[in-house]
C-alpha positions in Angstrom: 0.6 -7.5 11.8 1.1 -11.1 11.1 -0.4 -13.3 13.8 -0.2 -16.3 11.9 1.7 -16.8 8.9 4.8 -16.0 10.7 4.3 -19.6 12.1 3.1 -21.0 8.9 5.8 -23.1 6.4 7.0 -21.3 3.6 8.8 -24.1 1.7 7.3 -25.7 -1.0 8.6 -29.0 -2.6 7.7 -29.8 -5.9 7.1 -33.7 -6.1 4.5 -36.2 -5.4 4.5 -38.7 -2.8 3.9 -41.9 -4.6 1.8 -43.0 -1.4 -1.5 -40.8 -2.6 -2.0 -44.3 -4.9 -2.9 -46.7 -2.0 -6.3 -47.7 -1.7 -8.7 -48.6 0.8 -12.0 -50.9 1.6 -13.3 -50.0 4.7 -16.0 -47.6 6.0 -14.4 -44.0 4.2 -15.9 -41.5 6.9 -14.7 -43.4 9.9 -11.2 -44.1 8.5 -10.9 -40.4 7.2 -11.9 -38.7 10.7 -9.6 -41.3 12.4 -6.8 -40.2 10.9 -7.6 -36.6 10.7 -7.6 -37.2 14.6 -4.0 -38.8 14.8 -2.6 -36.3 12.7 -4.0 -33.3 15.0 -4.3 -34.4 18.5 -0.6 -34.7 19.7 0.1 -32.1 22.0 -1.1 -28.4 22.1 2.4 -26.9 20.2 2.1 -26.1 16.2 3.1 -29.2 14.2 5.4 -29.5 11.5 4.9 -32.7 9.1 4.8 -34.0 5.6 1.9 -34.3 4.2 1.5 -35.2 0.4 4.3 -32.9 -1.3 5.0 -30.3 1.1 5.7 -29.6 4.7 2.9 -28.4 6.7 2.3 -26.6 10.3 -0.5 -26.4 11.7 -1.4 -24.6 14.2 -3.3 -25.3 17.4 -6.2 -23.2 16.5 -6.6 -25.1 13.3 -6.3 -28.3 15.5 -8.8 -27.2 17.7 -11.4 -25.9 14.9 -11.2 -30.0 13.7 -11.6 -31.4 17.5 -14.9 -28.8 17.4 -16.0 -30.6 14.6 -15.6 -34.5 15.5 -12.7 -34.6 13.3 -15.0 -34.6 10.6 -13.1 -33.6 7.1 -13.7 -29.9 5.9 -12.9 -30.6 2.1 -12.8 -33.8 1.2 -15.5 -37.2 2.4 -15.5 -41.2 1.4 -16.2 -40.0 -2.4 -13.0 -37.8 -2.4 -12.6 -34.2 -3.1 -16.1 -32.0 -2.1 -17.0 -28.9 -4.4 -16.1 -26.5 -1.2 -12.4 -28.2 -1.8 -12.5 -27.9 -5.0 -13.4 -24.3 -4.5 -10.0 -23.8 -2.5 -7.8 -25.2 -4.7 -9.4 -22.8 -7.7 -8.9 -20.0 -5.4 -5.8 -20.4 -4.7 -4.8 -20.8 -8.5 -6.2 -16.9 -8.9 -4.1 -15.8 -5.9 -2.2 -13.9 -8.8 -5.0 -11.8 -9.1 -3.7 -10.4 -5.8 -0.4 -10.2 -6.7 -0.1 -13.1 -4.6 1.9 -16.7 -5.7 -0.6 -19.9 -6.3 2.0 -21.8 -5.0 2.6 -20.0 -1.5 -1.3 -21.9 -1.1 0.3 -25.5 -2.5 -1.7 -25.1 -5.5 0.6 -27.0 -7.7 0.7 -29.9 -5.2 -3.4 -29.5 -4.8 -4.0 -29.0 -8.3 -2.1 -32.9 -9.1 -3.4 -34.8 -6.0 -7.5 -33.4 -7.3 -6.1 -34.7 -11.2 -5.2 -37.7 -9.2 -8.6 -38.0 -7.7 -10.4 -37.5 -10.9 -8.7 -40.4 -13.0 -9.4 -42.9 -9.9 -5.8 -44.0 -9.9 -6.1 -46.3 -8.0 -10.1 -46.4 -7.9 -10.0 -45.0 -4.4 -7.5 -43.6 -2.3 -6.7 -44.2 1.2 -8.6 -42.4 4.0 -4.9 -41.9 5.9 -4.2 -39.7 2.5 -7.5 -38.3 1.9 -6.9 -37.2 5.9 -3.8 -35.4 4.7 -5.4 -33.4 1.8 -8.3 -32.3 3.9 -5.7 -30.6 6.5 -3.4 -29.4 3.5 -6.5 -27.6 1.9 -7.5 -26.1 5.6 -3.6 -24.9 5.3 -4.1 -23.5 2.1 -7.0 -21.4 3.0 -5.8 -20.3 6.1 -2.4 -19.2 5.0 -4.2 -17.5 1.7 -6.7 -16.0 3.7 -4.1 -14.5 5.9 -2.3 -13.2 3.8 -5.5 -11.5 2.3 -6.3 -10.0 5.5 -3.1 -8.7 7.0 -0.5 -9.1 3.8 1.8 -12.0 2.9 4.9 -9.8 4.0 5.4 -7.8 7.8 6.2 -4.2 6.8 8.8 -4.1 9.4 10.4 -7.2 7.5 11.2 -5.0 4.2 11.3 -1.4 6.0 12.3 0.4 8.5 10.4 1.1 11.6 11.5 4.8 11.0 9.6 4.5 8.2 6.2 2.8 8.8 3.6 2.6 11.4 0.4 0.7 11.1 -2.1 -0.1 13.7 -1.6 -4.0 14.5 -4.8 -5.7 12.8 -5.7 -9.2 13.9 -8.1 -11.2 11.8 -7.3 -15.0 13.2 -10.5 -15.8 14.8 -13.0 -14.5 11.8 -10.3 -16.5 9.6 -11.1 -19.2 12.2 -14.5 -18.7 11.7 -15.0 -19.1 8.5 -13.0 -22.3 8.2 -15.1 -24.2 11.5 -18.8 -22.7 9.2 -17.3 -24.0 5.9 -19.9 -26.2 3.9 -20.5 -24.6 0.2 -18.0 -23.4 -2.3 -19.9 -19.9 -1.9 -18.2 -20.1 1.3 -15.1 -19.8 0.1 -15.7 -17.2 -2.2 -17.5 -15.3 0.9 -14.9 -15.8 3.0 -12.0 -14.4 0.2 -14.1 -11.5 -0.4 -14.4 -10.6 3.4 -11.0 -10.9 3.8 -9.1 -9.1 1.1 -10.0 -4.6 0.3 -13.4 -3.9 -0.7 -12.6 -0.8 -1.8 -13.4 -0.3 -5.9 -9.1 0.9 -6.3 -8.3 -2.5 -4.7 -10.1 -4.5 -7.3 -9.1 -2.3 -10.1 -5.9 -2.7 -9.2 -6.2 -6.3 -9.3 -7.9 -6.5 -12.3 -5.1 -4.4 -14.0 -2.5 -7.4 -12.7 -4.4 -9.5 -14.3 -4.4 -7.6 -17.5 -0.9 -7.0 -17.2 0.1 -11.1 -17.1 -2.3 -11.8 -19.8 -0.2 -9.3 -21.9 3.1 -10.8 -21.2 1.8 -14.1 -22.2 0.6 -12.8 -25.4 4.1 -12.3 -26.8 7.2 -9.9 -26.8 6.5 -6.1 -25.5 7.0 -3.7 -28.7 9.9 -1.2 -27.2 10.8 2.1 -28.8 14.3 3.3 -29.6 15.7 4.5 -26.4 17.8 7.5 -28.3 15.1 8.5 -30.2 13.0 12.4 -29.7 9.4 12.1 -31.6 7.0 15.1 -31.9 4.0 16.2 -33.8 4.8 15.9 -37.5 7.9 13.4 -37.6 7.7 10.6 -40.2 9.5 7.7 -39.0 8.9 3.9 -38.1 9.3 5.1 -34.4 6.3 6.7 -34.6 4.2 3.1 -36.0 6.2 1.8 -32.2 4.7 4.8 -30.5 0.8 3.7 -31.9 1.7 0.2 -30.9 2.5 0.9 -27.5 -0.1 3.5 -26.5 -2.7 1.5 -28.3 -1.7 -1.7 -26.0 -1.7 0.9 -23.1 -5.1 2.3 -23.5 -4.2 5.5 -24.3 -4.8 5.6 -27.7 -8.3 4.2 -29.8 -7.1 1.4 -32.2 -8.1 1.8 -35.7 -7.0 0.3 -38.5 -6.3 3.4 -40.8 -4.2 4.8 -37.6 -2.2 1.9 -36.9 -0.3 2.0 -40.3 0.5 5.4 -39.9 4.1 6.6 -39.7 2.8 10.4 -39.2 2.8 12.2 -35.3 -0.3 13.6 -35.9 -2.8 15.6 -33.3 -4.4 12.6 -32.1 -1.0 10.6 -31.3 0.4 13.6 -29.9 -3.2 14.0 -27.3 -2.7 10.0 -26.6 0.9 10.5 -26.1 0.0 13.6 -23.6 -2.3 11.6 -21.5 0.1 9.1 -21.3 2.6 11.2 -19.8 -0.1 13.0 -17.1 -0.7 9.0 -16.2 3.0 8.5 -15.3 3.4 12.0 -13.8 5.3 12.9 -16.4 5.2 16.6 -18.2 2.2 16.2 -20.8 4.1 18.3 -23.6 3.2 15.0 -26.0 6.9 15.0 -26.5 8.3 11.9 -26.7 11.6 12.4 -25.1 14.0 10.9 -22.5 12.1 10.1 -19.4 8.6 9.3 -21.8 10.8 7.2 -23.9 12.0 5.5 -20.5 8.2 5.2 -19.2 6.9 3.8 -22.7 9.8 1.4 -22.5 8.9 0.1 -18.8 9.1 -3.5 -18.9 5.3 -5.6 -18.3 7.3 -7.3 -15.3 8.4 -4.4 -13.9 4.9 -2.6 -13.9 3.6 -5.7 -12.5 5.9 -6.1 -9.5 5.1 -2.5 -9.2 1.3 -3.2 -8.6 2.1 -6.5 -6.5 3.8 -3.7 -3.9 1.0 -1.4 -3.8 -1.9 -4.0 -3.3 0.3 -5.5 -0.7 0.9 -2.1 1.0 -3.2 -1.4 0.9 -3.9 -4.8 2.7 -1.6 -3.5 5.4 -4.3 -0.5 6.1 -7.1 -1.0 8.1 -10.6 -2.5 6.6 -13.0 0.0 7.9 -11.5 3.0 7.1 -13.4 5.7 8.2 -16.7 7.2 6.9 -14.6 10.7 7.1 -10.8 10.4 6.1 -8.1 12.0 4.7 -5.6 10.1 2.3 -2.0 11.9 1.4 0.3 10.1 -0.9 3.2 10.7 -0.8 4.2 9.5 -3.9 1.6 11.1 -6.1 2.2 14.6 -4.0 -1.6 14.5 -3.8 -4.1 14.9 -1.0 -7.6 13.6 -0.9 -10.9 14.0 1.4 -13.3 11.6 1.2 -17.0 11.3 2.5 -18.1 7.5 2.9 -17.4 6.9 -1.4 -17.0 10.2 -2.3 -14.5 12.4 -2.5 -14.6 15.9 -1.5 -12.0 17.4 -2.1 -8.3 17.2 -3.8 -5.3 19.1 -3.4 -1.4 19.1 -4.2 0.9 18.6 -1.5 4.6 18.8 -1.3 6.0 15.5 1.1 9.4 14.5 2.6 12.7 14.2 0.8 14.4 10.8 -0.3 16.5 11.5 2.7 14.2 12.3 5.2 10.8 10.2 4.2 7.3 11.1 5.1 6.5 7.7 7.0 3.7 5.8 5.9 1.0 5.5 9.2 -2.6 5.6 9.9 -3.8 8.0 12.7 -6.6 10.2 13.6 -6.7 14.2 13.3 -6.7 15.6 16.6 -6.4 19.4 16.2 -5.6 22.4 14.3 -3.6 25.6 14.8 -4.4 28.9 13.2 -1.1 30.8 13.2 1.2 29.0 14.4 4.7 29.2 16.2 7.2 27.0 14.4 9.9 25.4 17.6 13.0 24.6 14.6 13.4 21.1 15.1 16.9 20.2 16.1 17.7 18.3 12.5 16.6 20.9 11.0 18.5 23.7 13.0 22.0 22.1 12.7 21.4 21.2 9.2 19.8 24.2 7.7 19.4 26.9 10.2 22.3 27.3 12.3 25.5 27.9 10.0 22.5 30.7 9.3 22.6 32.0 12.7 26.6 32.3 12.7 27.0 33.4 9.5 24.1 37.0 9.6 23.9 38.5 13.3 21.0 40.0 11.7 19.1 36.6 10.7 16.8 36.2 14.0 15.1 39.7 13.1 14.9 39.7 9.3 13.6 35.7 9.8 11.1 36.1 12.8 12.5 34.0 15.1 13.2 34.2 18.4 15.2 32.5 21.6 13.4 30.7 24.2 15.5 29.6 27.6 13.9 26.3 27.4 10.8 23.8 26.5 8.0 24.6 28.5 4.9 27.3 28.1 6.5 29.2 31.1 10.3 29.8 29.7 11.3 33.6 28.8 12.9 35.0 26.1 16.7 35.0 25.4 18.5 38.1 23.7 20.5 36.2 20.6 22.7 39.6 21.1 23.9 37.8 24.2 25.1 34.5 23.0 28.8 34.3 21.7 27.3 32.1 18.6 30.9 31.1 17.2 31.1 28.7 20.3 27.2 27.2 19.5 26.7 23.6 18.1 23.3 21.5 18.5 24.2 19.6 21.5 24.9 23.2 23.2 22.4 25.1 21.9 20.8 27.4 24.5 17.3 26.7 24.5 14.5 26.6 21.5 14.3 28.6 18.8 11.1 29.2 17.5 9.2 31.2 14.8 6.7 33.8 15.2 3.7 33.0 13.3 2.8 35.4 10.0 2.9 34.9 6.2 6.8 34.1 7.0 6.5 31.3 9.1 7.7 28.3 7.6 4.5 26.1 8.8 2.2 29.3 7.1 -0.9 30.0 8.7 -2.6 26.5 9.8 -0.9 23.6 11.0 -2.7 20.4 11.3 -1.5 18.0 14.2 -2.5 13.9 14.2 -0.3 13.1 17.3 2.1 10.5 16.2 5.8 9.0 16.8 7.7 10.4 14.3 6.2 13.9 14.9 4.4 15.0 11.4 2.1 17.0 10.9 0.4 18.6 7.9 1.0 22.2 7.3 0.5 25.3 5.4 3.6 26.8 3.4 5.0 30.0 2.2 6.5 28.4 -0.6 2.9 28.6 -2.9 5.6 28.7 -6.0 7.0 25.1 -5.4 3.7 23.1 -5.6 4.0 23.8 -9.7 6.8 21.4 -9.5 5.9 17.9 -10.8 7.8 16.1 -8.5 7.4 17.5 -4.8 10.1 16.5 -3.1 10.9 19.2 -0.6 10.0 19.0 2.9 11.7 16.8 5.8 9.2 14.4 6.7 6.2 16.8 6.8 2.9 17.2 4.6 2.5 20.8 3.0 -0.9 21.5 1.7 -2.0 23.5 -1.4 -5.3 24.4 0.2 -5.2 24.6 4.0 -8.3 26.5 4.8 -10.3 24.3 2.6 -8.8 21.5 4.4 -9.9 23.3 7.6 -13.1 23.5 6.5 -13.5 19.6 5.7 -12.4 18.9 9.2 -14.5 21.4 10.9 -17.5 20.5 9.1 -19.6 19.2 11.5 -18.9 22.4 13.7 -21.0 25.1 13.9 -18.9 27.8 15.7 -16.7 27.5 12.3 -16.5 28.7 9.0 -14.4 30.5 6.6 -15.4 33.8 7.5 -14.2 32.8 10.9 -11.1 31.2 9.9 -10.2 34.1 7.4 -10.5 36.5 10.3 -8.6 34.9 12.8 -5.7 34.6 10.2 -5.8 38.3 9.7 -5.6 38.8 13.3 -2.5 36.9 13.6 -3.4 35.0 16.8 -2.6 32.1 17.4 -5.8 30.1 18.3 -5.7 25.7 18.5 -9.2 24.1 17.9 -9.7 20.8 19.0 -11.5 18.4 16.2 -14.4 16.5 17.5 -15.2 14.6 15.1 -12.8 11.2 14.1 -11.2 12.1 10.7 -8.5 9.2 10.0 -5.3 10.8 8.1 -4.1 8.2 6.0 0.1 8.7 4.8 0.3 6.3 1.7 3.0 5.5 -0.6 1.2 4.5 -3.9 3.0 4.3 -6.9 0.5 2.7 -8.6 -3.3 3.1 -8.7 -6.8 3.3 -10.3 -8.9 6.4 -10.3 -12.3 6.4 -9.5 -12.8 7.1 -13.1 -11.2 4.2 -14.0 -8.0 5.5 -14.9 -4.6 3.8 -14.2 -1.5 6.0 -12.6 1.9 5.2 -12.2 4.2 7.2 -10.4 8.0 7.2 -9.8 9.3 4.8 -6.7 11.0 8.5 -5.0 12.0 6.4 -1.9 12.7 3.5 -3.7 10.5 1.1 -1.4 8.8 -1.1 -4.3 11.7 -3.1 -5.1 12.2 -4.5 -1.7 8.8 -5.5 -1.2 8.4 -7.3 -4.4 11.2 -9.6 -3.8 9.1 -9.9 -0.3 6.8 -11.3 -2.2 8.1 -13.4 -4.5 9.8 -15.3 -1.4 8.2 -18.5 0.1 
């Protein structure tokens, strides 16, 4: 996931070396590529130096895209700083805009060498230092572009590997690329734009991080009183608060008459409402405990919040698939898209806070109408065993039955005959699996993207639970809301399939697998933050708790 920054320097030092002020006489290109040459040609290991106000390694590969080029300078000639450098250093300075830190890119230290430059102090500077700020700028794209491409942090650095799969994705010789064919500032712009999401969310998102710090510069964040309840038609000054905040939020259309008005009329009350349906909150346009808490949310916290969502989206893949299938798990929301558009949208019910549906990108290989449901064996010591002791009557009122062993060939087992007093997991006699029917636990399609930690997507029985707000419920595994429609998506393209088919072989109760032809990616997310493609902008409550961790990631150097 990280093929280079792992090797790059973190630590940034903030001072100047007083050195940058030495000047120079002599022919600027030849001195400038002579030292470029010095500082890269030692040896074929990365090299760890000081150059101007920060330790630098660099990397062979960045070593060898300068001995391509002559040891001619990228950024910088006998004049000083090039507008392609200049270009870098402005980049980096908007690295917030990514929820990324300026000065992980040596902006600071960039930013008062180029003020340097400007004022001639001394008239010129030396080509040894003007060397050294050519390779620091090469560092500072790399290591920003890097982080654009595969994130700044390596998921299995801030989670468990129980927790998160992604494909390995390695970027290093386009990044390479586009540093050897650098000559414009367009570029540089090219290049960051190839290298961080396309996709419309991403740059919403980003643009709402942006919003975000330009409100906390603005000045203090209005906050309501925490044991406060506000409805429609209260008269107090907590309701002049409430205008305040949803007006800064968006939610509600600032006028002047409104502003001043200490009334909860209709109109606050349908701001207030789609407020709460934004934060996945009831929309009773109540303003009670957990609203009070949401209009409350400090800026910096909604901020780190988006900083750990754009850094989880550049950990997907870049060409995500023309046909795709994105769950999140935080949201408790399924979505099919077509190229751009989406096709279809569903609720889904995902894995508890103790057993996690894993975040992981894979592709859908088959379905199963009807299934059989083998108890996995968490499951059956947890939930279904002290069942099994406890009702000698619970294998024929639940459909299951008693298999000898694992494979397609085993027989059947009479529960009658086991003495199930003297039964615990690691003596269990065999599998124990579900016959398939409106009772089975997996309902009447399962979905199956073959995968490590063994999830699947799958009907339910439990229709009733997906009216909860929060979803909460399974053990690691997706449960649809729509599972025929969702067959239909995936069995588009097929022409021995539709619903009529489906519907009958449901009412059949056979159990029938159908392989999918076509690649359909199935995307588990955790988004606790993100833009819709109407524009509009969702929080959601960090159920696992995996934001915090990931923004201190990224606030690390």
């Amino acid at each position: 996931m990280k093929p280079i920054s792992r090797y790059l320097s973190k630590a940034f030092v903030v001072f100047l070396v007083m050195h940058l002020t030495a000047g120079f006489t002599e022919s600027g290109a030849a001195r400038i590529s002579a030292n470029l040459e010095n500082y890269l040609s030692a040896g074929t290991q990365a090299r760890r130096f000081w150059i101007g106000c920060a330790p630098v390694s660099v990397r062979q590969e960045i070593a060898q895209v300068y001995e391509g080029r002559g040891y001619q300078p990228v950024w910088v000639d006998e004049n000083g700083l090039s507008d392609t450098g200049r270009a870098v250093i402005e980049a980096a300075g908007k690295a917030g805009r990514h929820g990324l830190l300026p000065d992980d890119y040596y902006h600071g230290c960039l930013s008062e060498w180029q003020k340097r430059l400007a004022s001639r102090e001394p008239d010129r500077f030396a080509a040894r230092n003007l060397a050294a700020m050519d390779i620091m700028i090469s560092h500072a794209f790399f290591k920003y572009a890097d982080h654009l491409a595969h994130g700044k942090v390596d998921p299995l650095a801030v989670y468990s590997s129980e927790v998160i799969e992604y494909p390995e994705k390695n970027e290093t010789q386009k990044i390479l690329g586009f540093l050897a064919d650098m000559k414009t500032p367009g570029d540089v712009r090219q290049a960051i734009k190839a290298l961080a999401p396309a996709g419309a969310g991403y740059k919403a998102a980003a643009a709402r991080a942006a919003h975000l710090e330009k409100r906390m510069k603005s000045g203090a964040q209005v906050r309501m009183d925490d044991g406060e309840v506000l409805q429609k038609g209260d008269k107090s000054p907590g309701v002049l608060q409430l205008r305040q905040i949803l007006a800064a939020e968006g939610d509600l259309k600032k006028t002047e008459k409104s502003s001043l008005s200490p009334v909860f009329d209709a109109e606050l009350e349908k701001a207030l409402m789609g407020f709460q349906k934004r934060h996945g909150l009831g929309a009773d346009g109540v303003a009670g405990r957990k609203t009070m808490a949401a209009l409350n949310w400090p800026l910096y916290d909604r901020l780190q919040t988006i900083r750990a969502n754009l850094e989880r989206r550049r950990w997907l893949p870049r060409k995500l698939r023309q046909r795709r299938i994105v769950i999140n798990s935080a949201g408790f929301e399924l979505n099919a898209w077509e190229n751009q558009d989406r096709v279809l949208k569903m609720r889904v019910m995902a894995g508890t806070k103790t057993e996690m549906t894993p975040i992981l990108s894979k592709d859908m290989a088959r379905l199963v109408i009807n299934p059989y449901w083998n108890v996995p064996s968490g499951i059956l010591e947890k939930k279904v065993l002290p069942k099994i002791k406890n009702n000698p009557d619970y294998f024929a009122e639940n459909h299951f039955e008693l298999l000898s062993g694992w494979q397609s060939h085993d027989t059947r087992v009479s529960p009658e005959a086991i003495n199930w007093s003297d039964v615990y997991i690691r003596n269990f006699p065999g599998r124990l699996r579900q016959k398939p029917g409106p009772w089975n636990a997996l309902g009447q399609i399962k979905f199956i993207f073959p995968n490590r930690f063994s999830i699947y997507l799958h009907d339910t029985p439990e229709q009733h639970l997906f009216q909860r707000r929060v979803r909460a419920f399974s053990s690691g595994c997706i449960r649809v809301e729509k599972p025929v429609e969702l067959a239909l998506f995936i069995l588009k393209t097929n022409p021995l399939w539709d619903r009529s088919r489906i519907e009958k072989i449901i009412e059949s109760g056979e159990t029938t697998a159908v392989r999918v032809h076509d690649r359909i990616a199935v995307h588990l997310v955790y988004r606790t933050f993100w833009v819709s493609p109407q524009g509009v902008v969702n929080y959601r409550e960090d159920v696992y708790e995996l934001d915090q961790a990931l923004a201190k990631a990224l606030d690390s150097q």
